[in-house]
N, C-alpha and C positions, 0 to 999 in steps of 0.2 A: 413671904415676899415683903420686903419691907419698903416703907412709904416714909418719904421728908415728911408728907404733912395729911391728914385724914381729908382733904379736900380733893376729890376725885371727880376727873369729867366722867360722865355719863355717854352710853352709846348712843349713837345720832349719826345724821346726816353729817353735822360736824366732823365725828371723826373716821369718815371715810375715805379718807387721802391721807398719806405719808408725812406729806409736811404740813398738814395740821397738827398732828399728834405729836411732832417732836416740839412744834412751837408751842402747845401747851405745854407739855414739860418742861420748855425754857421758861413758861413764863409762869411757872411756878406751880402746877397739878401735881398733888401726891400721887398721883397715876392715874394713866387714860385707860378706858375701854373700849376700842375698835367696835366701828359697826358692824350687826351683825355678820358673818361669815356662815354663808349656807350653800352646801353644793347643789342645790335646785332651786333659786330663789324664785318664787310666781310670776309670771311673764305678764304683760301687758296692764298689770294696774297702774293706773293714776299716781305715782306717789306726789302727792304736795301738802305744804303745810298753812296753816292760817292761824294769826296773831288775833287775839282776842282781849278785852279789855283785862281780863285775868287770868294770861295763861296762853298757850298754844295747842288748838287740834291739829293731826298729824294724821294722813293716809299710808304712811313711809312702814316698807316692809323690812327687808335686810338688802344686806351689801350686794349691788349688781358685778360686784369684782370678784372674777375667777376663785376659785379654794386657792392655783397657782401662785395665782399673783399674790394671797395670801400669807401663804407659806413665807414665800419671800422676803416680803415686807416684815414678818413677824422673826425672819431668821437674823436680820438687818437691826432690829430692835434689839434683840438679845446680843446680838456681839456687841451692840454699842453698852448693855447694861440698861437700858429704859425700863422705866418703871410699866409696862402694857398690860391691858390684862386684856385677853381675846373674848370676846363673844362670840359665841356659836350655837346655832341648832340646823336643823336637819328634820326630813319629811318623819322619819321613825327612830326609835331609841336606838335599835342596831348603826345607821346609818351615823348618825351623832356620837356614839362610840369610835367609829372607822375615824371620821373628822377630828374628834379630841387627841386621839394617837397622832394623827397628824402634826396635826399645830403643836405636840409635846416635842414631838420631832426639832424644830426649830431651834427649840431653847427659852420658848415661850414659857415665863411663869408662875402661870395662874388664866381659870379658865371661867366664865360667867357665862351658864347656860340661860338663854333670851329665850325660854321658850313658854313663853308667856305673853307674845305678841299678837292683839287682837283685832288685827289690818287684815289678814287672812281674809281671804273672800268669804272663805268657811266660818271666819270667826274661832273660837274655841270654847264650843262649851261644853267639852268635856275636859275643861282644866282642873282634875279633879285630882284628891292623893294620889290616885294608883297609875296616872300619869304624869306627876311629878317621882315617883318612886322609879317608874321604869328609864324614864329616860334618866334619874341620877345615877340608879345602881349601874345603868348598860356601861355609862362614863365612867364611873369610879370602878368596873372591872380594868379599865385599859388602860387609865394612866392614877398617877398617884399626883400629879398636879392638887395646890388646892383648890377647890370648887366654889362658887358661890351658884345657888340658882337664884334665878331672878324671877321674884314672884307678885302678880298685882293683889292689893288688898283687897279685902270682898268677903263672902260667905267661906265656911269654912276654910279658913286662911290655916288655924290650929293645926289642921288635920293636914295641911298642905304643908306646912314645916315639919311636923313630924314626919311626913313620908319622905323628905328631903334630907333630912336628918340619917332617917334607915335607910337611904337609898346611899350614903357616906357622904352627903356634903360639908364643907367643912365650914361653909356662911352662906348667909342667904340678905340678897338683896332686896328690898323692900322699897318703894312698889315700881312695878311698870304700870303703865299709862290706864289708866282707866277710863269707861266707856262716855261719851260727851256726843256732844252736838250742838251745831248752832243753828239760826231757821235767818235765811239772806232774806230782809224787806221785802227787795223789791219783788220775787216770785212769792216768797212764802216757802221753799223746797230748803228743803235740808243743805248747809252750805259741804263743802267736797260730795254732797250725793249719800250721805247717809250717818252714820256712828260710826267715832272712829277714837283714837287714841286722844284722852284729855291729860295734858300735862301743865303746871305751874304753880303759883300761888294758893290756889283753890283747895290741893290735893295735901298743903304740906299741913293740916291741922288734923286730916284722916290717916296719916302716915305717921302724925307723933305719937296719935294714940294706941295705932296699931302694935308698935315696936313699945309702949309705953304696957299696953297686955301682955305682950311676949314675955318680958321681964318680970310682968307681975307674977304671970303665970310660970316661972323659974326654968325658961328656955334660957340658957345658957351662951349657944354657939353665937360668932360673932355677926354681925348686923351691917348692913351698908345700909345706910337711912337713903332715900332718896322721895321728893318730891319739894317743889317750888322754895330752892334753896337760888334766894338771892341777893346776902347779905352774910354778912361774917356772925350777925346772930341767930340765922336761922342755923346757920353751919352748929353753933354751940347749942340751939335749941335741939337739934337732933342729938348732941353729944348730950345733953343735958337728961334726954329721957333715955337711955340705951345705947344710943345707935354706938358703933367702936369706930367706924370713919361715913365722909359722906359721899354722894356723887351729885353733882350740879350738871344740870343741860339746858333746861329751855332759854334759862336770863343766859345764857351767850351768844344765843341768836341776835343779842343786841350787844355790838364791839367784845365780839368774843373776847380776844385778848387783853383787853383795858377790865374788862367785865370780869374774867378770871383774878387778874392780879387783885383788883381789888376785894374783893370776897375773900382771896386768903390770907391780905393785909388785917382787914378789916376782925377776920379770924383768929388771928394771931393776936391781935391786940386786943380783945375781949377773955379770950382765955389760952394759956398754952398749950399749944398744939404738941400733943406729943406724936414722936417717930414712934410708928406700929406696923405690926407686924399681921397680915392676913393668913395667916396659917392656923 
């Protein structure tokens, strides 16, 4: 799948609707990531986000919009030739196998398993190799798209690419949101009501080094860097320690649009952005 430029939006809230995702590509994203797509998403949580002096906590689970309406959208992308990449997961590996055949269906091409989301009421702590291994391998039996899984940094993170690796992924994106919390003054009570997804600035010095080991340690396969990219030199810091392209989310919560262009100006003009290929 090939990309103008290694600066990639990130899945979110953002790009949850149709004509957000083409206006980032107008306005200049080597390609978007749809939020996630899951045929059972959890009913009745809270999703909301809070801006913090470093960053955003996030209660936000995946896409409240149909697999249908999905399809669609994603069939609609491919005829026009957009650069998309789907996000998806699913309650079991079987279940997210059914879903990736789907979305290949379209013409969709390239797929980023989210299942690394830790909004779940459950949480996940069993985000362990052997459930990164099943849910790649279930995908990689059914379609031949290439894969990135999406994985937060932490405790054996090593063992968690390698099973992503055996499981056939063909890149792996690095990090989803890591655990945070903030405490509101005026009660003292945890602000959204508990721990939940920390993303921004904070996280991009834990992500350089992450992807900065991979490489040391001669993991080879390609890298989306992602964490608190909001400037054209964080974009070249991630290219600087490994990463092969990036993805940017939370700095767009402030004038998405104005906020994009500039980050890949700003990119472009620091070091050349080469056209790459995620395969």
């Amino acid at each position: 799948m090939p990309i103008a430029n290694p600066v990639i939006v990130g899945s979110g809230l953002l790009t949850d609707q149709e004509r957000n995702i083409r206006k980032l590509i107008e306005t200049g994203a080597g390609a978007v990531v749809t939020k996630t797509i899951h045929p059972s998403p959890p009913a009745g949580l809270a999703e909301r986000i809070l801006r913090l002096p470093v960053g955003m906590l996030n209660s936000t689970t995946y896409s409240k919009r149909s697999v249908a309406h999905w399809l669609g959208v994603l069939r609609s992308f491919a005829d026009d030739g957009l650069p998309v990449i789907a996000s998806i997961h699913a309650d079991s590996p079987a279940e997210l196998a059914v879903l990736a055949a789907e979305v290949r269906s379209t013409g969709c091409r390239a797929l980023e398993l989210g299942i690394s989301c830790l909004n779940e009421e459950s949480g996940l702590p069993d985000d362990n190799a052997d459930r990164v291994y099943s849910y790649t391998s279930e995908v990689r039996a059914r379609t031949s798209l290439p894969v990135s899984v999406k994985l937060a940094i932490g405790e054996g993170l090593e063992d968690r690419v390698r099973a992503a690796i055996a499981g056939g992924a063909d890149a792996v994106t690095l990090s989803d949101t890591i655990s945070g919390a903030a405490v509101a003054p005026e009660s003292g009570e945890l602000e959204l009501g508990g721990v939940y997804g920390y993303s921004g600035p904070g996280i991009k010095p834990l992500v350089l080094a992450a992807i900065w080991r991979l490489r040391r340690h001669r993991f080879t396969l390609p890298i989306m860097g992602v964490g608190g990219i909001a400037s054209g030199r964080d974009v070249a810091d991630y290219l600087q320690v490994g990463a092969d392209a990036t993805q940017v989310y939370t700095a767009l919560h402030t004038d998405m649009y104005t906020t994009l262009d500039r980050i890949v100006t700003e990119a472009a003009a620091i070091t050349a952005l080469p056209q790459v290929a995620l395969t």
